[in-house]
C-alpha positions in Angstrom: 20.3 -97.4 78.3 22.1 -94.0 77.7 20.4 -91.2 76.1 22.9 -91.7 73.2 21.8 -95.1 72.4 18.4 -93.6 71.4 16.8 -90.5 70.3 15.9 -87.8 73.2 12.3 -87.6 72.9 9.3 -87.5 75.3 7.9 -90.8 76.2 4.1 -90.4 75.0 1.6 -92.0 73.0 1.6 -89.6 70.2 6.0 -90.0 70.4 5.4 -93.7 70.1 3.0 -93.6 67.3 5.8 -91.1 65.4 8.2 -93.6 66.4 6.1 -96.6 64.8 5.7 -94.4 61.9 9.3 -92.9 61.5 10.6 -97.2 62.3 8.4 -98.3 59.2 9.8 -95.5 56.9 13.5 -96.7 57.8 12.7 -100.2 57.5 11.2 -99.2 53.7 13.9 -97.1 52.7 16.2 -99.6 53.5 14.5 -102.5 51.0 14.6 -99.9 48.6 18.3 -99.1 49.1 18.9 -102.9 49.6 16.9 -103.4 46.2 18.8 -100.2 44.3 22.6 -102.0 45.5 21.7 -105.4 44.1 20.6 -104.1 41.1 23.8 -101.6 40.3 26.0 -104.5 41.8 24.4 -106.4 39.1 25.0 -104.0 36.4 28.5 -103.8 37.6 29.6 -107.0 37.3 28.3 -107.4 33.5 29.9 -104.4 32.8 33.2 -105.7 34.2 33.0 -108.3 32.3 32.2 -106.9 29.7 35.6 -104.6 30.0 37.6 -107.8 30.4 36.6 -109.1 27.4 36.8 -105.8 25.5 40.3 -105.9 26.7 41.2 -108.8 25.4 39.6 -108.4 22.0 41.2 -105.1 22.1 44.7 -106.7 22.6 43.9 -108.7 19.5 42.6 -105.8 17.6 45.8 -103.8 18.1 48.4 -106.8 17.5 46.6 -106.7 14.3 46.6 -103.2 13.4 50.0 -102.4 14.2 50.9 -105.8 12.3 49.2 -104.6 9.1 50.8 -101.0 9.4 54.2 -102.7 9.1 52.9 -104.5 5.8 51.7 -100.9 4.6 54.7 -99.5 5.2 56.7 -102.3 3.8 54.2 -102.5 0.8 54.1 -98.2 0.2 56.6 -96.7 2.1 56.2 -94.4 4.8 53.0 -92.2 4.3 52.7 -91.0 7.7 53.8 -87.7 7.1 51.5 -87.4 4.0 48.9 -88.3 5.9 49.4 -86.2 9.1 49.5 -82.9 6.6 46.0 -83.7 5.2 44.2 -84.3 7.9 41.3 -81.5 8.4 38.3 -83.3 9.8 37.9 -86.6 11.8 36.0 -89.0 9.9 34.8 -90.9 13.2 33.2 -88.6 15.8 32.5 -89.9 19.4 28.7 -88.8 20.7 27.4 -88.8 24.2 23.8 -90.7 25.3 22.9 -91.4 29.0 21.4 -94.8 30.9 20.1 -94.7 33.4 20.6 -97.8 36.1 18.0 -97.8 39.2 17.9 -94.0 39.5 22.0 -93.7 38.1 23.0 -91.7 35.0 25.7 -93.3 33.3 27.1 -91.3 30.5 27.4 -93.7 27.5 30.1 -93.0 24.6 28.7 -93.8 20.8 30.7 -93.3 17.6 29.4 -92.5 14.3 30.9 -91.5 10.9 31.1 -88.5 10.0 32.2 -87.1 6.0 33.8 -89.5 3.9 37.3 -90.9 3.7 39.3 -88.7 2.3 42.1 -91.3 1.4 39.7 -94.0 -0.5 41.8 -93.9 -3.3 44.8 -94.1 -1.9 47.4 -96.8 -2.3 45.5 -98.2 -5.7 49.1 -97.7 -7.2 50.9 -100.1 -5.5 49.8 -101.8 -1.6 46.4 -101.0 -1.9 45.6 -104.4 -0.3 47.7 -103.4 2.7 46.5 -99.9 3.5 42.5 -100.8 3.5 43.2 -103.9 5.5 45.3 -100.9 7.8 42.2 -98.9 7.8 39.6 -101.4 9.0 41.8 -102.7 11.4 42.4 -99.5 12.8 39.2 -98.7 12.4 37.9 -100.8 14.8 40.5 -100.5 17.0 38.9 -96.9 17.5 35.5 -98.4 18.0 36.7 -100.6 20.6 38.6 -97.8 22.6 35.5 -95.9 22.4 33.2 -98.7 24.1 36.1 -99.5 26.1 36.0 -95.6 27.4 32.4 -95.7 27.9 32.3 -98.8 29.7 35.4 -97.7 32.2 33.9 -94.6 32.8 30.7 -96.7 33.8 32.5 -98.7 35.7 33.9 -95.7 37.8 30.5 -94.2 38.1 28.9 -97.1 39.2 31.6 -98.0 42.0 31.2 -94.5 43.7 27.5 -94.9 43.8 27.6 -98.4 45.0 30.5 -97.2 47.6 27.4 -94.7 48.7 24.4 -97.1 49.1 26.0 -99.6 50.9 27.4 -97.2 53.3 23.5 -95.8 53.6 22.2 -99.5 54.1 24.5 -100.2 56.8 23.7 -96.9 58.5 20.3 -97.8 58.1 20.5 -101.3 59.2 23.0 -100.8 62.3 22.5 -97.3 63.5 19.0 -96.0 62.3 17.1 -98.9 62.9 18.1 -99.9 66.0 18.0 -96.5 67.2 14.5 -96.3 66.5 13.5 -99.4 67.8 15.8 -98.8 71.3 13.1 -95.6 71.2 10.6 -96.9 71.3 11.7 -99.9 73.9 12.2 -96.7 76.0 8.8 -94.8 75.8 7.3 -98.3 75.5 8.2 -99.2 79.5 7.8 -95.4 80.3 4.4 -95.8 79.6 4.3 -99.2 80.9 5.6 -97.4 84.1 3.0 -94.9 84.0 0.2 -96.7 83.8 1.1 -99.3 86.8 1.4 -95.9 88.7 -1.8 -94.8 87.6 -3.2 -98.2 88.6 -1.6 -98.0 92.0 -2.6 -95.0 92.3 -6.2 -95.3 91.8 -6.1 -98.4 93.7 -5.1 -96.3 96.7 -8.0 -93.8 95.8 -10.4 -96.4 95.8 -9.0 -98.0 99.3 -9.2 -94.5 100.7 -12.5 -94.0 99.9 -13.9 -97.0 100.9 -12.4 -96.2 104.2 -14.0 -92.9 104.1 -17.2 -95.0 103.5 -17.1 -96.7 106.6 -16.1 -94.2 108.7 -19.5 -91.6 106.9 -21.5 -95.2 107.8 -20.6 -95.4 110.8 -20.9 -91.6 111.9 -24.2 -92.0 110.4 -25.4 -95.3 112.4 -24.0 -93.5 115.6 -25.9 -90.5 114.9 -29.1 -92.4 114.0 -29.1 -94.3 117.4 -28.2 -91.4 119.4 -31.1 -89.5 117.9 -33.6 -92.6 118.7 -32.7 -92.7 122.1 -33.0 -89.0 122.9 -36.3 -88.9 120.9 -37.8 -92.0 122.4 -40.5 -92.5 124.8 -39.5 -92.7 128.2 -40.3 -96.5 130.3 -40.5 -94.2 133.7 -43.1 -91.8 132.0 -45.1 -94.5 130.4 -45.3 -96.8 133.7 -47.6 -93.9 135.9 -50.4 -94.7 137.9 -53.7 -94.1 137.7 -55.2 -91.3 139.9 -56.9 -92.5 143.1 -60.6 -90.7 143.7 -61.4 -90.4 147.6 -64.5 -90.6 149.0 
């Protein structure tokens, strides 16, 4: 194993128990990432849907707008230029809120009405019909291009992010992890190593000293019958005869 395969620490007990600790936080931090991508996945398909059917409702919306702007011209005449000249102040205003998706702000576009119409009165002449059935219908083609921008801007938000976590859960499940854990395989038989040293080690202290036992022993036992037969009684000494008295 290369010293690139795994991080260059000291192989110790208190390096393992970092380890340990540092392996557990990765392995957390990927669940949560894990957990954080299903949920925006999640939240990006209903909002794809949801753009697919605001599409095609919006397709609708504007075949029928632009189809009852050709019956208010045909009714009226053309009032466009009228129109354009008197135009001050939009009536519909677009608003911004944010939502926020498992720790992701998403801006959210709103509309609301603001001021009255300034035209409500007109075409009561002749094609009125034709130019308030115009209005709502391009009316809510507005409202649907405004939920449509709001959900495509999601969209785009939500595709970078999930771009991001994905490429943080892979680098935490296929280089973090097993970096850790090819750590801690390393100090693991370092000290593994160490400690059948140390055993072999004291092993040979103990042999040595055993021998160093029996050598002090036997020094000892020599000594002690050397020093019994020096300080003994002697048989030639203890064998004399008694004196003879002569008469």
């Amino acid at each position: 194993m290369s010293s690139k395969d795994r991080i260059n620490v000291f192989p110790s007990r208190m390096a393992l128990t970092i380890m340990k600790a540092r392996l557990k936080g990765a392995e957390k931090g990927h669940s949560l990432l894990k957990k954080k991508a299903d949920a925006l996945t999640l939240r990006f398909r209903q909002i794809l849907k949801k753009i697919i059917e605001t599409k095609q409702l919006m397709g609708e919306v504007m075949k029928e707008a632009s189809f009852s702007l050709a019956e208010a011209k045909f009714a009226t005449g053309d009032f466009n230029h009228m129109v354009l000249q008197n135009v001050n102040k939009a009536q519909i205003k677009v608003r911004t809120k944010r939502d926020n998706v498992a720790g992701v702000v998403l801006p959210v576009f709103e509309h609301y009405a603001d001021g009255t119409d300034n035209y409500e009165l007109a075409g009561l002449s002749k094609g009125g019909q034709a130019i308030d059935r115009l209005k709502k219908n391009y009316a809510k083609a507005v409202v649907l291009l405004v939920q449509l921008a709001s959900l495509q801007t999601s969209f785009i938000t939500l595709d970078e992010v999930i771009k991001i976590t994905n490429r943080r859960v892979n680098a935490i499940e296929y280089v973090i992890i097993p970096k850790i854990e090819r750590t801690l395989s390393y100090i693991t038989a370092e000290l593994d190593e160490r400690e059948r040293e140390e055993f072999y080690r004291l092993k040979k202290i103990q042999e040595k000293k055993k021998i160093i036992r029996k050598k002090a022993e036997a020094h000892r036992l020599a000594y002690e019958a050397k020093m019994d037969y020096q300080d003994g009684p002697s048989s030639l000494l203890d064998d004399r005869d008694e004196d003879l008295l002569f008469n």
